[in-house]
C-alpha positions, 0 to 999 in steps of 0.5 A, a space after each residue: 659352383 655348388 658348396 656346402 654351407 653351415 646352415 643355422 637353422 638345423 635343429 641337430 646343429 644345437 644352439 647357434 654359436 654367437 660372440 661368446 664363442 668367438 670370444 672363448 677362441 680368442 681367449 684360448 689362441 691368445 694363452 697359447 700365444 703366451 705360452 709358446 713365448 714363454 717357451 720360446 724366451 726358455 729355449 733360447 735363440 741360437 743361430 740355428 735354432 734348438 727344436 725347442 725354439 723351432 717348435 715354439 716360434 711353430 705355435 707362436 706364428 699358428 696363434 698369431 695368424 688364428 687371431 688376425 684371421 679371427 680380428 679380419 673374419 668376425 671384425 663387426 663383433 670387435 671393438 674397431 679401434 682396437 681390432 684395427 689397431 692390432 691385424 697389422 701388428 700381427 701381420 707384422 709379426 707373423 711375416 717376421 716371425 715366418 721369414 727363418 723358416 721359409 729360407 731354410 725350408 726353400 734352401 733344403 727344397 732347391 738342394 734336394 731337386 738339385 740332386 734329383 734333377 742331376 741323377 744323383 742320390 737324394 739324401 735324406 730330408 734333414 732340418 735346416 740347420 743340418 744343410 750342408 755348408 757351402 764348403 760341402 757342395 764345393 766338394 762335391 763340385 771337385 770330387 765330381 771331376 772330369 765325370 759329370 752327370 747330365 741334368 734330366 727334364 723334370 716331368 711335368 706333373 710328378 713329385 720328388 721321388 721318395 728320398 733315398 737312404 743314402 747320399 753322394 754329393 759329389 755325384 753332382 754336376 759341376 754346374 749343379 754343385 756350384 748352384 747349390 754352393 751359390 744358392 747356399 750362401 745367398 740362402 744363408 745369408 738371408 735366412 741369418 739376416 732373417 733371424 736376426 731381425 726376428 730376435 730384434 723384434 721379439 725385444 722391441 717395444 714393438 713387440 712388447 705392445 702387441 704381447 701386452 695387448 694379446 696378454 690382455 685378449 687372453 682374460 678380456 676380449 674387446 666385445 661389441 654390444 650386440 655380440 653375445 647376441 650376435 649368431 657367428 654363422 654369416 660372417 663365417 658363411 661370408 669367409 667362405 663365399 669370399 674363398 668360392 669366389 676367388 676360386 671361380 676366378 682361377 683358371 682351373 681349365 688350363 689347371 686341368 691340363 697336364 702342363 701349361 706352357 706359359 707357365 716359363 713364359 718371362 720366368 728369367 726375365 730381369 724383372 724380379 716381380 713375381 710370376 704373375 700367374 701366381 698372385 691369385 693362387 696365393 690369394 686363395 691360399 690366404 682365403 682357404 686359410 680365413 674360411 678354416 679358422 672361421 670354422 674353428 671359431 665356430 665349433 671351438 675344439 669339436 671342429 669337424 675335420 673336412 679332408 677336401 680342406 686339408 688337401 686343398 690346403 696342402 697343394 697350395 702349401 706346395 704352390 707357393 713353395 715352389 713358386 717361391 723356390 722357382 724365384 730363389 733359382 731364377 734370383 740366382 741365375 742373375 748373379 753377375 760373371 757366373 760360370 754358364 754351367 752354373 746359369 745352366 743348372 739354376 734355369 733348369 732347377 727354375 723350369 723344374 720348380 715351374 712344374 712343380 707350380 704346375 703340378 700343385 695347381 693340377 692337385 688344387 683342380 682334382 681335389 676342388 673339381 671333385 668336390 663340386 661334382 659331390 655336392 
């Protein structure tokens, strides 16, 4: 597969960045670590989270995973005891600090195609916060009456609809309002559980070691001897043969075709393991991410922006959400002693969040194709 690699021997490229630049993005993602804590101690921690404190635990998990890329990327320039010794605290970090966001984002994702898929009016994207209780999707449930609306097949390949300005819960179907109700609570409850444990690790000790260690990392970073020396340009170049080749790995063929049929197969299995057509997508989602902050160590704040990467980035951004929601829905489908129109809905909300796998991995396939046949 033809790529574009940096070359370090283009006289207009201007000296070859070496570990002293490495060292002054460290430097820079480490103060804006501090910075966004301070903000985030300032803003407090309520329940559902201020825009001040969604913002700030935003920038806190943007440094953090800056800087674990950067430790795992560019770790032969590093002191190994002490680079070793912090990626998995900062992977700690980020998984804990990523969970609130992620259960209310894939609550508000499932609640939307809910509506969509009864025929409903979607209502408008809201924060987190303003989901509606389960109290709200139960009335909808009773308002619905006698006069249900039939869920309609997603297609395969197309998005949500642009969301309508107005809403009408109860034009749910009972089945689906009582999805919505259940997938609600469960949601809920582990979006809290998640915020709980994320204010518990911001005051441990835990913590408190890996901020006094990134403290430190913003006036001193732990160089090897030979860094200053050291051109950055093939251990970023490595980054991005290790995404080429996760890529030439993935089944961009059957991604080519307008809908893969083993997508579904064993989606409501009772095995909760996830998909397994999933993991190297995921993969490559980890790997494209590594091969951006390589490039942004290398050129610091000039980074030149490279469409194909936002684009590529943003459809697996949408691969792993719906993935997940599809897991939430089919999680949900094994609740014990639910209404079979409850079930209904929640496999129809599954295979509808499977095309939207689908549909992400298709996005992935035109945008990566088309650069390819560029090059």
């Amino acid at each position: 597969m033809a790529q574009q690699h940096l070359d370090p021997t283009d006289p207009t490229a201007g000296p070859a960045p070496t570990g002293d630049a490495l060292a002054g993005y460290l430097r820079a993602q480490a103060t804006e670590f501090l910075r966004a804590l301070r903000l985030h101690r300032e803003s407090g921690a309520a329940a559902n989270g201020t825009d001040e404190s969604v913002d700030a635990a935003r920038a806190l998990r943007r440094s953090v995973r800056r800087i674990s890329g950067s430790l795992h990327t560019y770790r032969p320039l590093l002191e190994t005891d002490w680079s070793e010794s912090l990626r998995p605290e900062l992977a700690w970090l980020s998984g804990t600090l990523t969970m609130e966001h992620a259960y209310a984002a894939r609550l508000e994702r499932l609640l939307l195609a809910l509506h969509r898929l009864s025929g409903a009016a979607v209502f408008p994207a809201q924060t987190s916060a303003a989901v509606g209780t389960p109290a709200d999707v139960a009335a909808g449930s009773r308002a619905a009456g006698a006069a249900p609306v039939p869920l309609k097949a997603a297609p395969s390949h197309a998005g949500p609809p642009n969301p309508a300005p107005t809403a009408d819960r109860g034009n749910l179907t009972v089945g689906a309002a009582k999805a919505g109700a259940l997938l609600e609570r469960q949601l809920t409850l582990a979006r809290t559980r998640a915020h709980s444990t994320a204010l518990q690790a911001l005051g441990s000790s835990r913590f408190h070691a890996v901020a006094d260690k990134v403290a430190v990392l913003a006036s001193e970073v732990p160089l090897t001897p030979t860094a200053a020396t050291t051109n950055l340009h093939p251990l970023a170049a490595a980054a991005e043969e290790r995404l080429t080749d996760a890529i030439a790995a993935l089944p961009l063929v059957t991604a080519g075709h307008p809908y893969n049929a083993e997508a579904l197969i064993h989606g409501l299995s009772p095995d909760p393991a996830p998909h397994p057509q999933d993991a190297p997508w995921h993969q490559v989602r980890l790997l494209l991410r590594l091969h951006r902050y390589a490039r942004e160590a290398l050129h610091g704040e000039n980074v030149p922006v490279d469409v194909r990467l936002l684009t590529a980035g943003q459809a697996l951004d949408r691969h792993r959400d719906a993935s997940e929601a599809a897991a939430a829905a089919a999680s949900a489908a094994r609740t014990p002693r639910i209404a079979p129109a409850t079930a209904y809905a929640l496999g129809v909300l599954h295979a509808d969040q499977r095309h939207e796998v689908e549909a992400a991995r298709f996005a992935f396939q035109q945008c990566w194709q088309k650069q390819v046949v560029s090059t």
